[in-house]
N, C-alpha and C positions, 0 to 999 in steps of 0.2 A: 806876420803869422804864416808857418807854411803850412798846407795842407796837402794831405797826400791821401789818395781814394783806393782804398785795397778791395778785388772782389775776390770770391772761390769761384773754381771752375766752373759751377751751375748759375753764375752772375754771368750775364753779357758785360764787360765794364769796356763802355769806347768811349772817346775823348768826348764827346757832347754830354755824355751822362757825368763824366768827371768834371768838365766844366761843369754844368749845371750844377750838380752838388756843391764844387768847390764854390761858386757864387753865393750858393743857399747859406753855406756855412759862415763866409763873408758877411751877408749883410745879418743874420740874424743874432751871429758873435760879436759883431762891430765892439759893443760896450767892453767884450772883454780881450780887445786888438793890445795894448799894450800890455797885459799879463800875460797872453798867453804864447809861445813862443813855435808851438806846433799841434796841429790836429790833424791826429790819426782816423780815418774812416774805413770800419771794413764792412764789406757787405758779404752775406754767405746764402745760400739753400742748404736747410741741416738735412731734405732728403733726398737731394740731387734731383733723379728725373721723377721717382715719384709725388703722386699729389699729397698734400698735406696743409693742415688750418693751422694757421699761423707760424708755417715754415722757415719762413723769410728772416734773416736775422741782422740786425745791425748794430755792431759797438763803433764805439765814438771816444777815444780815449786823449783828453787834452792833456797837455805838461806846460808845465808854467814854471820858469827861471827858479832854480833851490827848491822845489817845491815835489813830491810826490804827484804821476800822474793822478788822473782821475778819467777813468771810466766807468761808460752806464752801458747798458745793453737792453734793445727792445725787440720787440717779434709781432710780426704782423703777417696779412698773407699776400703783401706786396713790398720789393723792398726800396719802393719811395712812400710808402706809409709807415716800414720802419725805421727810413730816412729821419722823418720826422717828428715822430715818439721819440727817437733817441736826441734828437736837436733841443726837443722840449727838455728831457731830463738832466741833457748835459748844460743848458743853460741854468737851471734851479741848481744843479752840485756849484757849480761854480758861483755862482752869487751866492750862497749858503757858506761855503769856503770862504770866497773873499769879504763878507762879514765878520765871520770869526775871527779872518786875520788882522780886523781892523779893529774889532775889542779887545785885541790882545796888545 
């Protein structure tokens, strides 16, 4: 699974934040390491320097082999809290997904 860490200009993103993330992603995907073939992370400020509640935004968009992505997006007013709102959501889309795919 690759993962790749995107921020916006108002994100500080330096390698120990990407490592850390890229790890987070790792062990809490693990179940889904052989379906998915890449996770996108991006991190943004929807208002740059100014203050704002629950500014922070992060989508998390997996692809899985033949298959349509699937991205979730959360907001919080930090964005390793909406690191991991979006880690919780993307983990439920994909088990939900690969459920379906398995009644089928």
């Amino acid at each position: 699974m690759l993962i790749q860490i995107n921020t916006d200009k108002n994100i500080e993103g330096h390698s120990r934040m990407n490592e850390f993330f890229s790890e987070e992603i790792k062990k809490e995907l693990a179940r889904f390491d052989d379906k998915i073939t890449r996770i996108e992370v991006h991190l943004g400020d929807e208002n740059g320097d100014k203050f704002g509640k629950n500014d922070k935004k992060c989508m998390i968009e997996a692809r899985m082999e033949k298959k349509n992505p699937i991205a979730v997006t959360a907001h919080s007013d930090t964005p390793e809290k909406a690191f991991y709102e979006a880690v919780e959501k993307i983990k439920r889309s994909l088990s939900t997904t690969l459920e379906k795919m398995r009644e089928h």
